[in-house]
C-alpha positions in Angstrom: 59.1 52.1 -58.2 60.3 52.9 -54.7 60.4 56.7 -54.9 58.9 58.4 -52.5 59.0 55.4 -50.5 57.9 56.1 -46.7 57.9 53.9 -43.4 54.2 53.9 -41.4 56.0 53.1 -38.3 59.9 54.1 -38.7 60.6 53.3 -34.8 60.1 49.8 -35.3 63.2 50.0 -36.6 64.8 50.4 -32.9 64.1 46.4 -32.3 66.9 45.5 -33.7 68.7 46.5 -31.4 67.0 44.1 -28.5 68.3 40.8 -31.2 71.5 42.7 -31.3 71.9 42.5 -27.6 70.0 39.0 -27.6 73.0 37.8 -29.9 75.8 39.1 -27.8 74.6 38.2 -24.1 72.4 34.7 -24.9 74.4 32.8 -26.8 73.3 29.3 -26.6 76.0 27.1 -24.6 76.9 23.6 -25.8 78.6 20.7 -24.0 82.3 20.3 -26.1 83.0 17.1 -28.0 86.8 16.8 -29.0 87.7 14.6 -31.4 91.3 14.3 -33.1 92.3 15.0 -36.7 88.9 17.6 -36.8 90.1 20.0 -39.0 88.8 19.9 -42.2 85.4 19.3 -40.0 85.8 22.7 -38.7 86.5 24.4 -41.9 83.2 23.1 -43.2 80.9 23.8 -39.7 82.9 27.1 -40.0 81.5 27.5 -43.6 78.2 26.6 -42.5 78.0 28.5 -39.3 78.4 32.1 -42.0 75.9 30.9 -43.7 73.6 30.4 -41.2 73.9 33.5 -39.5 73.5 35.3 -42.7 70.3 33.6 -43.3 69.2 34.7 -39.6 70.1 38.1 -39.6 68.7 38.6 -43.3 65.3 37.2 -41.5 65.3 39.1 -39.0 66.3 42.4 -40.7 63.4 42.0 -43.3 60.9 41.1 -41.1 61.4 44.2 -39.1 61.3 46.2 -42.5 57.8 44.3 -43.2 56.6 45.3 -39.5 57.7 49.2 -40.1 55.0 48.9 -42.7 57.1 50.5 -46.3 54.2 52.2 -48.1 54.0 54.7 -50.9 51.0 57.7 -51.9 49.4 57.1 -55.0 47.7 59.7 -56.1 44.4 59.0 -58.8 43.0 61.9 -60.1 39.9 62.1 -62.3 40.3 64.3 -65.4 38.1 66.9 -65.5 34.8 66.0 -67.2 33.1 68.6 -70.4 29.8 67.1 -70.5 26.5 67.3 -69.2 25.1 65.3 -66.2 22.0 63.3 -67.9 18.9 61.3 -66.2 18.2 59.1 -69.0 13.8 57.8 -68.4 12.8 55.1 -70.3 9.0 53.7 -70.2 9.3 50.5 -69.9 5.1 49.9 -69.4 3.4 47.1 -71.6 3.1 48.8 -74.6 6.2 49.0 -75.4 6.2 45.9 -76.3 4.1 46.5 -79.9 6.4 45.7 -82.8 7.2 47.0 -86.2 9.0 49.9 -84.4 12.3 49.1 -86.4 11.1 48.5 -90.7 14.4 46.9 -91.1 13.7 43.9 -87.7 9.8 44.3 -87.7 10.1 41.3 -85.1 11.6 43.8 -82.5 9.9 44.9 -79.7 9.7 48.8 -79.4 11.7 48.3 -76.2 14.5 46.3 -78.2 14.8 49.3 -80.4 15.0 51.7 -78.1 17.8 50.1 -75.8 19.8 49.5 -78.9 19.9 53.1 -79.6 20.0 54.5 -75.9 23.0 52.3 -75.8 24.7 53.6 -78.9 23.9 57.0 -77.3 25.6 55.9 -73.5 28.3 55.2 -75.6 29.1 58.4 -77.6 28.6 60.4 -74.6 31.7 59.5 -72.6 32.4 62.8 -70.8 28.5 62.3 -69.1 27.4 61.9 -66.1 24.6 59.5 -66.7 21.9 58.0 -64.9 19.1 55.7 -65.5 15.6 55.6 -64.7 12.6 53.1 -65.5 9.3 53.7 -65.1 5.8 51.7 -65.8 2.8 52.1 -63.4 5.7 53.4 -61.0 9.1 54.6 -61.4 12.8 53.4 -59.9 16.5 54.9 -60.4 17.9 51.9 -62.3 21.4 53.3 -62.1 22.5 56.3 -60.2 25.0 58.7 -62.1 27.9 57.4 -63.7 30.6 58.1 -65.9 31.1 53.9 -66.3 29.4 53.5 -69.3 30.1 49.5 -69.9 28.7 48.9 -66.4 25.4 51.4 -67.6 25.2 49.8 -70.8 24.7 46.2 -68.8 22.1 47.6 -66.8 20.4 49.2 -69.8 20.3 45.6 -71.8 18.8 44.0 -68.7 16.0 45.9 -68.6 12.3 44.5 -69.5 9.4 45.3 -70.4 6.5 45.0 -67.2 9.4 45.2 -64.8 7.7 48.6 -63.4 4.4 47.3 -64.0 1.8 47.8 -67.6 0.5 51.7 -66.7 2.3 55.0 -67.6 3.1 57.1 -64.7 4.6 60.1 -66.8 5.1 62.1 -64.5 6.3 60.4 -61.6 9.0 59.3 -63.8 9.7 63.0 -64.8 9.8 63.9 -60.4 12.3 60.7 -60.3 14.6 62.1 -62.6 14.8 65.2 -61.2 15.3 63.4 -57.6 18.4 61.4 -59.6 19.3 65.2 -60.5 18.9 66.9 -58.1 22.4 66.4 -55.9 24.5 66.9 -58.0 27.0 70.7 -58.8 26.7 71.0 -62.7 25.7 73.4 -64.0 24.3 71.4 -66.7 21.4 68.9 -65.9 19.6 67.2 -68.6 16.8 64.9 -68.7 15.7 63.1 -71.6 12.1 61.3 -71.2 11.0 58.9 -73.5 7.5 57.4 -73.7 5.4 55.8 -76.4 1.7 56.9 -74.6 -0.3 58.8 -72.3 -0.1 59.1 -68.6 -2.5 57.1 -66.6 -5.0 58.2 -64.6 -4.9 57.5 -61.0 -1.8 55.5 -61.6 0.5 58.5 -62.1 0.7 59.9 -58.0 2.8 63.3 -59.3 0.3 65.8 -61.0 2.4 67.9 -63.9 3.0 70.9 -62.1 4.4 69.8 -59.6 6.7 67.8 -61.2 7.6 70.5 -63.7 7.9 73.0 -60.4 10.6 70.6 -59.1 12.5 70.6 -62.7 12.4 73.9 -62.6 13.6 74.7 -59.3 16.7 72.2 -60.0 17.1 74.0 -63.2 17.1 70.7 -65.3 16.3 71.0 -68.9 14.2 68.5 -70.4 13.9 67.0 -73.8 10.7 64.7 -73.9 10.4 61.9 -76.8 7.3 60.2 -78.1 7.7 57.7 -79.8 4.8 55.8 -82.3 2.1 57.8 -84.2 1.3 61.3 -83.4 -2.0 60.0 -81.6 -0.6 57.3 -79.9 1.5 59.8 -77.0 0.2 63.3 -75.3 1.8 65.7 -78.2 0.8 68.1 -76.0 2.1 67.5 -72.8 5.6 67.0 -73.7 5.8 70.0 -75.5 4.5 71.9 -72.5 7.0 70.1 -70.3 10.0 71.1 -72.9 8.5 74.7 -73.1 8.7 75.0 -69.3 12.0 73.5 -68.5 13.9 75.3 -71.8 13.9 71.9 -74.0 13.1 70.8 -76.9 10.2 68.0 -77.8 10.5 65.4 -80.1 8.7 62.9 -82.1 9.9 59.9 -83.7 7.4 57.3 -85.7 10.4 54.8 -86.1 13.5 53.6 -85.7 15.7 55.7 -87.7 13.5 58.9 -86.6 14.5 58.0 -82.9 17.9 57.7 -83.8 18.2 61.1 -85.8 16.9 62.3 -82.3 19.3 61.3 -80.1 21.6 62.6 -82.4 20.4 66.0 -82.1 20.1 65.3 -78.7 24.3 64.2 -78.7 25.3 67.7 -79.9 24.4 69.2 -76.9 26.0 72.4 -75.3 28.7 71.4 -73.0 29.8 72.5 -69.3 32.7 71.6 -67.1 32.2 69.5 -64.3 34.8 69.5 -61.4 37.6 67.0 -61.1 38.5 65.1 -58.3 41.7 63.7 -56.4 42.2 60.9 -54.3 45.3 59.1 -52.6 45.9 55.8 -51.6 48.5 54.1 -49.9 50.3 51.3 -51.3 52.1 49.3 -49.2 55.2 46.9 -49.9 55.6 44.9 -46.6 54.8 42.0 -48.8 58.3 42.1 -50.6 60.5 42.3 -47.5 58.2 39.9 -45.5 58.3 37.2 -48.5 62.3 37.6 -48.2 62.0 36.9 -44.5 60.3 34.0 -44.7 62.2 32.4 -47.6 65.1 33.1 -45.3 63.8 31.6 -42.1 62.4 28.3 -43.8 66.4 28.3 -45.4 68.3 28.5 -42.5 65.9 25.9 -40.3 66.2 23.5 -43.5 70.3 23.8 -43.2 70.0 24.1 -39.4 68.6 20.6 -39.0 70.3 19.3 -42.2 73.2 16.5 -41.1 76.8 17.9 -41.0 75.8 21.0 -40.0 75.6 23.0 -36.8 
């Protein structure tokens, strides 16, 4: 526990000698009393008088140790992560709100389904770097990147329906994932975008090739997703926007279709993202300041108990 055990501020250490010389040259002078027959009184003020000054000095001496501030490096390192860095885009616009998505829970709402299985997929995926981002008539980073996949999870489940307004803006959401991308030093960036319809015109403020230029330029591969009928999404579009960026389009008309996607999706190629190392300082001052104190509070108990001096 103590190796490697340091003091912050070792020359604290020299004020012990000021209480050394306060002991010898102050001592605290007291009229005599003699009384006869005193001896067996002496033996036990002499008995108490040890005791005393052991409790002081031990006071003393630990609170000095608190005050020179005993601390100890702890280094934390994060293991290297094998994984991709991933801007998850979920519509989250009005329709998704048609059910029937799921044949076995037709009362679920396409956005129930498709938490349920993004969730499932956060949670295979535990050497990613992943971020969140909704989108409806405009688009928000729900979560920046984040290898914390319970507190992702939570964020994914509070999601709802409307929250970015009823429209599509497609491709705004594609720019914002790239912008959630776009800092970070893999060499692998993915994002997957999933909608159920088409963009919306004069709601969606990013035309297409611009936000294909800026995937591009990031070198972020997408994989698009419509979900629903053929008819009901822009086929067309997201296989353009997979062509462009070196992805792969999907389609999935229900529940299980999705999930068989994200699957394929899940055995992705994989690249090394750097690890990092931190150090913190943990002190100990507590333990020899809780000693000191314990010891003080003792020896003004005993010093102002009667029968002793």
């Amino acid at each position: 526990m103590f190796d490697g055990l340091y003091f912050e501020f070792p020359k604290i250490l020299f004020v012990v000698f000021f209480f050394i010389a306060c002991e010898t040259l102050c001592r605290m002078k007291l009229p005599s009393l003699y009384f006869p027959h005193t001896q067996q009184f002496m033996k036990n003020s002499m008995t108490s008088s040890k005791l005393l000054f052991l409790l002081k000095w031990l006071a003393i001496v630990m609170m000095i140790l608190a005050l020179m501030s005993p601390v100890k490096d702890e280094p934390y390192e994060l293991e290297p992560k094998n994984g991709h860095e991933i801007a998850l885009i979920l519509d989250a616009s009005q329709s998704m709100q048609e059910q029937g998505f799921d044949r076995s829970n037709p009362n679920l709402t396409k956005f129930d389904v498709v938490k349920n299985i993004v969730s499932d997929f956060i949670s295979k995926r535990k050497d990613d770097n992943i971020g969140l981002v909704a989108f409806g008539a405009y688009s928000f980073i729900a979560s920046p990147l984040t290898y914390d996949e319970h507190i992702l999870n939570k964020i994914v489940s509070q999601l709802q329906i409307g929250m970015a307004g009823q429209y599509t803006a497609l491709y705004e959401s594609l720019a914002q994932g790239v912008n959630l991308l776009k800092m970070t030093k893999s060499k692998s960036k993915v994002a997957i975008l999933l909608t159920d319809g088409y963009s919306t015109a004069g709601v969606d403020k990013v035309p297409l090739d611009v936000a294909l230029d800026m995937a591009k330029k990031e070198g972020i591969k997408v994989y698009p997703i419509g979900i629903g009928m053929p008819n009901e999404y822009n086929q067309k579009v997201l296989i353009d926007i997979a062509r462009e960026t070196g992805g792969v389009a999907f389609g999935a008309s229900n529940a299980n279709e999705l999930a068989g996607v994200y699957e394929k999706i899940d055995a992705l190629e994989k690249s090394e993202i750097k690890n990092e190392t931190f150090t913190y300082l943990k002190y100990y001052y507590i333990y020899p300041l809780f000693v000191s104190l314990l010891s003080l509070m003792l020896y003004v108990y005993l010093r102002n108990k009667r029968g002793y001096v």
